[in-house]
Each structure stands twice: as C-alpha cells, then as structure tokens.
C-alpha positions, 0 to 999 in steps of 0.5 A, spaced: 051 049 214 052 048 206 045 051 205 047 057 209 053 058 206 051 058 199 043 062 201 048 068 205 053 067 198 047 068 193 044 074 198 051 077 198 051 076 189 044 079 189 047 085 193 053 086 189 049 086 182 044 091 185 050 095 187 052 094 179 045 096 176 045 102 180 051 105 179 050 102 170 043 107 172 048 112 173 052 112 168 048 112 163 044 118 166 050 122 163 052 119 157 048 125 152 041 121 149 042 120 142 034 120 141 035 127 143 041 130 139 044 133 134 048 137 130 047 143 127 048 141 120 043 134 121 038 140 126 038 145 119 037 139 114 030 137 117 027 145 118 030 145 110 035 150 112 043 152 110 046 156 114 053 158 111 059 155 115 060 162 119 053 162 121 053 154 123 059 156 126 056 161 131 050 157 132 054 152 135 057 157 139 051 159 142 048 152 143 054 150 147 053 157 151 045 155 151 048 147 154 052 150 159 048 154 162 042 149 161 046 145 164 045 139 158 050 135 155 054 136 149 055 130 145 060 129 139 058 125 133 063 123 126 062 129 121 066 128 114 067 136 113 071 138 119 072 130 123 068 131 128 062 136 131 059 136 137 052 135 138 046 139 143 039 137 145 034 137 140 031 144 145 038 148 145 038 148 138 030 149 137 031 155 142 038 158 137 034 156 131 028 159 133 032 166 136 036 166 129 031 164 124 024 166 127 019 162 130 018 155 127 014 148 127 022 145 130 018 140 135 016 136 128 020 139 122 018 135 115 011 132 119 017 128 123 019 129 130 025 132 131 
C-alpha cells in the first residue's frame, strides 16, 4: 500500500513539474531575445554609422510602429545618456535602417553578425 501511495505521489510531482516546465516554456517565449535585439545607437555603431539624436530618435519611433505592427517585442536596455532606451529585433531595425540610409550588408555589419 506504501509503494502505491509513493509511485501515485511520484507520478502526481511529475505532472506538476511537467505543468511547470510548460508554462516556463511559455514565459520565456515572450520575454524579448537578447541575441536579437538592440538599440538604435548599438545597431548604428556596428554599420559604423551616427545618426544625430533628432534622426535616432525618429528611427526609433518607427522601429517601435515596425514592432507593433510586426507584432515583435520592444525591449529595454541600461543607456547612460537618457537612462534607459528601448530595443527591437535585429530585422526591425535592418528594415528602417535600410529604408533611411539605403540598402546595406546589415545581416553581417563589420564581417560580424548583427
């Protein structure tokens, strides 16, 4: 009777862990990926760009209308300028940058990935 009690015990644990794991699989889907993305400034820097604060700022602007539309996460990272500045996925910002500055090799800026 002991060794039903404890195997229906191990078998209810297993299920609760299994519940966890999913529901930790599904969090972590929609945390933002910080593999891919970037602020405006750190996605400039590696294309070796400048943009002024007025240009970065509208960038901005767009990738956060781009994400929204494209349904992606905007992040937020540690900036020492302005506090904190948002992020957006490495294709939002190759797609405004390309739209402002032109086509460029933004997959791979610098011979590194992006």
């Amino acid at each position: 009777a002991k060794t039903v009690e404890i195997q229906a015990a191990a078998t209810q644990q297993e299920a609760i862990a299994a519940q966890h794991e999913r529901r930790l699989a599904e969090i972590t889907a929609q945390l933002p990926d910080p593999n891919r993305q970037m602020s405006v400034k750190a996605f400039a820097n590696l294309l070796g760009l400048r943009p002024s604060t007025a240009i970065a700022s509208r960038i901005g602007k767009r990738c956060a209308g781009l994400s929204r539309a494209w349904d992606r996460q905007i992040g937020a990272t540690p900036d020492e300028t302005y506090g904190q500045v948002n992020t957006y996925d490495k294709d939002v910002l190759s797609a405004i940058f390309n739209d402002e500055f032109g086509e460029r090799d933004v997959e791979s800026p610098r011979g590194g990935e992006a």
